[in-house]
N, C-alpha and C positions, 0 to 999 in steps of 0.2 A: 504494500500500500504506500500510496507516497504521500511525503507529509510535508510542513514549510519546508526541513532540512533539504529536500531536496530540489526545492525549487531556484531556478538561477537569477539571481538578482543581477541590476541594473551596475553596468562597468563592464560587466563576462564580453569578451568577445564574443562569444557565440549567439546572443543576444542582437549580435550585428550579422550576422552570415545572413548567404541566403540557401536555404534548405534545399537537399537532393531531394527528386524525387523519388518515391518508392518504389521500386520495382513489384509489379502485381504479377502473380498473387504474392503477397505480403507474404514473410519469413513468422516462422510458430511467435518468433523474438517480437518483431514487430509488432504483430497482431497482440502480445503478451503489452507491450507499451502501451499502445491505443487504448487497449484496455483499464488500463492503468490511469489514462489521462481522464476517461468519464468516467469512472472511477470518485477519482480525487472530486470535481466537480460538485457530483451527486453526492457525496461523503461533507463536503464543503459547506451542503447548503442544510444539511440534517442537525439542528444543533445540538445534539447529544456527541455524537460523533466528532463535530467538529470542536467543541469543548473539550472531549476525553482526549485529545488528539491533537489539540491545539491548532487547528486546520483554519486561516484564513478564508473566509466565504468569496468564493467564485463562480461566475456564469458561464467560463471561459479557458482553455487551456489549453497552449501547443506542445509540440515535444521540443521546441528550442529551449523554453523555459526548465527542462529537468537534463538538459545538456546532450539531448538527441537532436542533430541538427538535419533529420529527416522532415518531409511533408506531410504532418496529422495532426490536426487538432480534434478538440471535445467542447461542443458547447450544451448546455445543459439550463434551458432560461425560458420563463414564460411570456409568452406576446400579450397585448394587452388585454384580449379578453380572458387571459388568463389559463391561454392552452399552453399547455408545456412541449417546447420545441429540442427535441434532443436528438443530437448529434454527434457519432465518432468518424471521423471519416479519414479515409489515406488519398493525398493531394488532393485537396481542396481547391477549385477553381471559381472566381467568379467569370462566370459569361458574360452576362447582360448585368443593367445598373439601370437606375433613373438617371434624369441629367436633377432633377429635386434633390437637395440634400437634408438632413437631421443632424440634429445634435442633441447629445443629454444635458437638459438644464442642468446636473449636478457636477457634470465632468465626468469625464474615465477617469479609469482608476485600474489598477494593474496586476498580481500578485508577484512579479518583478519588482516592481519599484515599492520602493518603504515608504517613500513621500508624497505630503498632496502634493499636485503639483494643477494648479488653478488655471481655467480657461475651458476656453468650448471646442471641442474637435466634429469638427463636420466632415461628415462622410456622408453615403449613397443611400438615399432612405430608402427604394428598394433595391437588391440584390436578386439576382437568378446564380444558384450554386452548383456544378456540377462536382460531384466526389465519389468514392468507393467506400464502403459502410465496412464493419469489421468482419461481416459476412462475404465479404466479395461481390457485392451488391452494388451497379452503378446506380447511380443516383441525381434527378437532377430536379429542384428544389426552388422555391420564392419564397423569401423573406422580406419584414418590413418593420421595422421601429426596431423596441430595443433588439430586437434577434436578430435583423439585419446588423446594427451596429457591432455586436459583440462577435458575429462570425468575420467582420472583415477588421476586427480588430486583433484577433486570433490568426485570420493569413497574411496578418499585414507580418507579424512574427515569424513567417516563415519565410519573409523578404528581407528579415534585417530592420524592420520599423517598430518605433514603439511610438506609443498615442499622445506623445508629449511636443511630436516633430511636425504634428498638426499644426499645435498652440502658436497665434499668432503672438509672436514675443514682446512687438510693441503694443500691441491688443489683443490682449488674452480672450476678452469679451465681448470681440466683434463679431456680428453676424453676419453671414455673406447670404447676398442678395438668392433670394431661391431656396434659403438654410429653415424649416420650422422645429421649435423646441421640442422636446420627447420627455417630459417628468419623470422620476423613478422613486 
């Protein structure tokens, strides 16, 4: 089970790579990580678990973060009418996008980074995803609000990005024309 210890905070090189793809079908190894990543997620958001365990709460998680610098994340987050969108997937692709963007009134936030770090990051409010599921299962996918933001914030980590590179530095809290708020 993985827990904060092994999650790779902000500095690590690897945090900057850009992630190989997987060769499909996925190795026993692989498939055992991905596992691993929705896993921690789901574990994350259970607070018994996450108290006994000391686990940071997350909607969100790549294999760059635990120092696999493979293409798979895990998002594990519910959309706003409160369906639960979960996902493990190997290479993650966005296809298609809105040209409309979002952003979290709160900010991102990261289990990388230990800091707030204040501002709005605007991404694609919708996303079209294509990926391979832990089953060998292609997959191809639409999302919108926070589930959209959280999965292309998860492959933005498989590019070497983290959600702070967004932030406009001279104006953390400007909105770009096209940009509407998403509450959390």
């Amino acid at each position: 089970m993985i827990n904060m210890n092994d999650i790779v905070r902000e500095g690590e090189p690897i945090l900057r790579e850009k992630a190989s793809d997987v060769i499909l079908p996925a190795s026993p190894e692989e498939i055992e990580i991905l596992a691993s990543l929705i896993e921690y997620v789901q574990n994350s958001q259970n607070p018994d678990i996450a108290e006994k365990y000391g686990l940071r709460p997350g909607i969100g998680l790549a294999a760059p973060q635990i120092g696999v610098s493979k293409r798979m994340i895990a998002i594990h987050v519910k959309d706003e009418k409160g369906v639960l969108i979960s996902y493990a997937l190997f290479n993650p692709k966005i296809v298609s996008h809105s040209v409309e963007k979002a952003f979290l009134t709160s900010g991102e936030g990261c289990l990388s980074v230990d800091r707030d770090v204040p501002g709005y990051v605007h991404r694609y409010a919708r996303v079209t995803i294509k990926g391979t599921t832990l089953a060998g299962d292609e997959v191809k996918f639409r999302l919108k609000g926070l589930p959209a933001i959280c999965i292309q914030h998860e492959i933005d980590h498989l590019n070497g990005v983290l959600f702070y590179d967004y932030i406009d530095q001279n104006d953390p809290f400007r909105v770009e024309d096209n940009a509407h708020p998403i509450e959390r």
